[in-house]
MARNU-729494 format. One record per residue: x, y, z of N, C-alpha, C in turn; residue in one letter. Coordinates in steps of 0.02 Angstrom, whole numbers, plus 50000, padded with zeros to 5 digits. Example, Ala and Ser with C-alpha at 12.3 -4.5 7.8 and 13.67 -1.06 7.14 Angstrom:
BEGIN
506604971650390506154977550390506604983550390a/506424988850354506844994750357506455000250394s/
***
This chain:
BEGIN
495344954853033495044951852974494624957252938x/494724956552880494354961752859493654959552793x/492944965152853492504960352823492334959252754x/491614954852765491854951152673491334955752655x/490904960652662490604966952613491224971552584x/491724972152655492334977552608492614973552531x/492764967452571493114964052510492804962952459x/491994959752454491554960552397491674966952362x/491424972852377491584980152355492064980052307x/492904978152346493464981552306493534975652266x/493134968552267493244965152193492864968652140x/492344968352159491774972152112492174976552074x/492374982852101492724985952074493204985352025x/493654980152049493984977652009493804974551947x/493204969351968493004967051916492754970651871x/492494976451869491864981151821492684985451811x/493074987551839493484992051790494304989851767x/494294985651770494994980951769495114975651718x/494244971851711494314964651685494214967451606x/494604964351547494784966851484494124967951453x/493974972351400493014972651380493004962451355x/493404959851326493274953351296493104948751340x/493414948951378493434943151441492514945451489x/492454953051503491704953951521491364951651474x/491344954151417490754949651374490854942551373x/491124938551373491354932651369490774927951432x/490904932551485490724928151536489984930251551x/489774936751517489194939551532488924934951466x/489104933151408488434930751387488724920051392x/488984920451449488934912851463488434911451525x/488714917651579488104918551645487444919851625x/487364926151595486774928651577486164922251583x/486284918451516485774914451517485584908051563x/486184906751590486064902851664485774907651702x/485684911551718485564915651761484894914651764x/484654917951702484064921051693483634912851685x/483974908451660483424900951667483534899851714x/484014901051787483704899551849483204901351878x/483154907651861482804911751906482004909351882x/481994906151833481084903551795481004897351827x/481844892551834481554885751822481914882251906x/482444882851922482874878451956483164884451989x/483604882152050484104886852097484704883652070x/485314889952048485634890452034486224888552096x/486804884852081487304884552104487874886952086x/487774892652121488184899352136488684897052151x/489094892652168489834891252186490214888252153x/489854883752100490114882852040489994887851979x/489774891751975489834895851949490334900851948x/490334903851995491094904952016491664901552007x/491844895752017492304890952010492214892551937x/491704890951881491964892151813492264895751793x/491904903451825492164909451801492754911951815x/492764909751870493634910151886494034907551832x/493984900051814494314897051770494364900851697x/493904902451687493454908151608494234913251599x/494164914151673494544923551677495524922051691x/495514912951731496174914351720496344913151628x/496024908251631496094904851559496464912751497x/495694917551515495774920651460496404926251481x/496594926551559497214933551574497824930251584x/498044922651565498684918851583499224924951545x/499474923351591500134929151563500384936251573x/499554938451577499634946751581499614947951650x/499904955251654500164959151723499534964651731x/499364966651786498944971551804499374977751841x/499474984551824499954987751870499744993551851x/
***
């Protein structure tokens, strides 16, 4: 099994040099401000969040090939 810091890493990666500039801004100024009003007011649920953004990123890459 291979652990989940390696695997965090090589998404990261992926994500910061792979994901289209539109689709990063997209999701950076939808997170951003959840983010930043959690951190003042409420704990954030980080797993739906994810679950969105996933949705955000197939939504916006249906179709296209990575190679």
């Amino acid at each position: 099994m291979i652990p989940i810091e390696v695997v965090n890493r090589i998404a990261k990666y992926f994500f910061y040099h792979f994901l289209p500039e539109e689709v990063m801004e997209q999701l950076i100024s939808w997170l951003l401000p959840l983010c930043l009003k959690a951190d003042e007011e409420v704990d954030l649920d980080q797993d739906e969040l994810v679950r969105q953004a996933i949705l955000m990123i197939e939504a916006r890459l249906e179709g296209k090939t990575f190679k």
